[in-house]
C-alpha angles and dihedrals in degrees: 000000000000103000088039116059125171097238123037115197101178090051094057087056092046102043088034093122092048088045089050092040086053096037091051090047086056093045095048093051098038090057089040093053087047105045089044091044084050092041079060114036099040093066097030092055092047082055106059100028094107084044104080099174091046094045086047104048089045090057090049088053095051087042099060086046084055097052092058105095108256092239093053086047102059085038085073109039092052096079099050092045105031130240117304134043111344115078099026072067089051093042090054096042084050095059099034083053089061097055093042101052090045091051094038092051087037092057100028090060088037092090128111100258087219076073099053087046096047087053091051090051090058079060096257116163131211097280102049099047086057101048091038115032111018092040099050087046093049097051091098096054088045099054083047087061094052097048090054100043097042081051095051094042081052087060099040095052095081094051082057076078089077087072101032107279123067105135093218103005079068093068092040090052085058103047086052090055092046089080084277107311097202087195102056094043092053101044082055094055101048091056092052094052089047087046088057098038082055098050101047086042085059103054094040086064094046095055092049083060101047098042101041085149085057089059089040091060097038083062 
């Protein structure tokens, strides 16, 4: 239609405050799910990493919660913690746990057990095979979890708009209510889709620096 093109130029530059005001509430909630889930999941993978049972009976919890659809679970969670930005934040810390522990135990019990054992012979303990030897291997694995979940919460912060706070959903939602407004639904989604390009390029970049022995051995 005409009057309703898919891509508005001239709205972007009109409504730019209120895209910037949206896009920085997404980006703010999508890096404060992430760094608590990984708060979370990092130690308390460490911790039950020697515990197979325990590690695998913690995966299968986070697992059911990830398998509840994210609108019914903010639906739920609405009317214990009110409307607004709360529990769309618990809801979101809730998905990206699940990720993180997977890929940190994954990567934690990934390592050649003749390392483990070469580690134990220079007299480390637990501890310190942990901290020093499985950590620093699983760092890859680790950095792969953030960039997925960081991509996925990305993606579930606009669905937070079904109980009053979604960054970006909330100018799709409008669009949708504005008879369809084909320009404001798609300037919201495209800067949903560069907000997550920017944040897992970011990563990406961040875990080449941090793993140089992980590109050594690629090679």
């Amino acid at each position: 239609m005409p009057g309703n093109p898919w891509f508005r130029w001239s709205w972007v530059l009109d409504n730019s405050d209120l895209l910037a005001t949206r896009a920085w509430q997404h980006l703010l909630l999508t890096i404060e799910a992430v760094a608590i889930a990984a708060a979370i999941a990092l130690p308390l993978a460490v911790l039950v990493v020697r515990r197979r049972r325990l590690a695998a009976a913690l995966v299968g919890v986070a697992a059911v919660v990830y398998t509840v659809p994210s609108l019914a679970l903010f639906a739920i969670l609405a009317p214990l913690l009110g409307i607004g930005r709360t529990p769309v934040l618990l809801g979101l810390v809730l998905y990206a746990l699940l990720v993180l522990l997977r890929q940190t135990l994954a990567g934690l019990t990934a390592l050649d057990p003749a390392v483990v054992e070469a580690a134990r012979g220079l007299g480390y303990g637990p501890a310190q095979v942990t901290m020093r030897v499985r950590l620093p291997a699983a760092l890859p694995a680790v950095v792969s979890g953030l960039r997925l979940a960081t991509v996925s919460t990305v993606a579930l912060v606009t669905v937070g708009v079904v109980v009053g706070y979604g960054g970006l959903g909330q100018l799709m939602f409008e669009g949708f209510r504005n008879n369809f407004y084909r320009a404001e639904i798609s300037a919201a989604t495209l800067a949903c889709l560069l907000l997550a390009f920017a944040l897992d390029a970011a990563l990406w970049a961040a875990g080449r620096a941090l793993t140089p022995w992980a590109r050594r051995s690629a090679a």
